[in-house]
C-alpha positions as CSV (number, residue, x, y, z in Angstrom):
1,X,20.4,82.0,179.1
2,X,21.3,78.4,179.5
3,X,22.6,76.0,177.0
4,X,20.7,73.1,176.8
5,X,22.5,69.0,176.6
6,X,22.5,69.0,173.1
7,X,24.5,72.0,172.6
8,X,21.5,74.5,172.2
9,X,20.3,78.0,172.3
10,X,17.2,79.8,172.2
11,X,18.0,83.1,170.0
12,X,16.2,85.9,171.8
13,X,12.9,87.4,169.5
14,X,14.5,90.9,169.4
15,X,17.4,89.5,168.0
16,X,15.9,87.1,165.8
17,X,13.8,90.1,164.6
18,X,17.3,92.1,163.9
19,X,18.8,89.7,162.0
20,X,15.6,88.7,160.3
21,X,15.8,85.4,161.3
22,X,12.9,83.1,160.5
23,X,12.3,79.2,160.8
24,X,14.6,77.7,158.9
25,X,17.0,80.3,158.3
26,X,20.5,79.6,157.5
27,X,22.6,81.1,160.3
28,X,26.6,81.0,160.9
29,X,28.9,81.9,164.0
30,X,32.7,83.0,163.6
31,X,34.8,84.1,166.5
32,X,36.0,87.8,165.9
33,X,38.2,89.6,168.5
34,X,37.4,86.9,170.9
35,X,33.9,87.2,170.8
36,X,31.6,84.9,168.7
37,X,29.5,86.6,166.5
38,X,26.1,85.0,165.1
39,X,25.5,86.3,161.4
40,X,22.5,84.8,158.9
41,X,23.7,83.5,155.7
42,X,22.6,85.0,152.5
43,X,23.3,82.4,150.5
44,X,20.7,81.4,147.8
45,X,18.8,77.7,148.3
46,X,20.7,74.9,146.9
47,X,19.2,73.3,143.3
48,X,17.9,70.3,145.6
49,X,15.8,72.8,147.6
50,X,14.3,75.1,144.5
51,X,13.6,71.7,142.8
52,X,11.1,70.6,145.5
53,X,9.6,74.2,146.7
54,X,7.6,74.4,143.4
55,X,5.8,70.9,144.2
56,X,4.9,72.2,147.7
57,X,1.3,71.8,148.1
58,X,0.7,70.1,144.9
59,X,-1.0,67.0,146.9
60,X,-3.8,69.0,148.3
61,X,-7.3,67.9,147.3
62,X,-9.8,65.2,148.1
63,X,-7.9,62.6,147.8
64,X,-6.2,60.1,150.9
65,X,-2.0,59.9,150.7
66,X,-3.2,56.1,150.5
67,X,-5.5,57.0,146.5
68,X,-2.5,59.4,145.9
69,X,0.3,56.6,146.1
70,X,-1.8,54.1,144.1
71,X,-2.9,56.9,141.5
72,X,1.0,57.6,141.0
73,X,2.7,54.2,141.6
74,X,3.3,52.2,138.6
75,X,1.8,48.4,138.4
């Protein structure tokens, strides 16, 4: 395994599979008896994140992004 320019790492599948470890997933590294140890965070999302999720997908329908921004911009 190689580390790339920028500092990163492709986490194998198997142990991306272990750890449950999905796009997006909130992961930490500590150093424990000299050996760095990758855990995943179980911490919940943040009230910025669970604010947005439920307008995920909201936009979907017929219309362009250009009818959407004039249907909800104000004159």
């Amino acid at each position: 395994m190689r580390v790339t320019t920028k500092g990163q790492v492709t986490i194998p599948r198997h142990i991306r599979a272990y750890l449950g470890i999905t796009p997006h997933t909130d992961v930490d590294f500590s150093i424990h008896e000299g050996r760095v140890v990758l855990t995943r965070c179980e911490k919940s999302p943040d009230a910025s994140q669970r604010k947005f999720t439920s307008l995920r997908g909201i936009l979907s329908g017929k219309l362009t992004t250009d009818e959407w921004m004039e249907a909800t911009r104000s004159d």
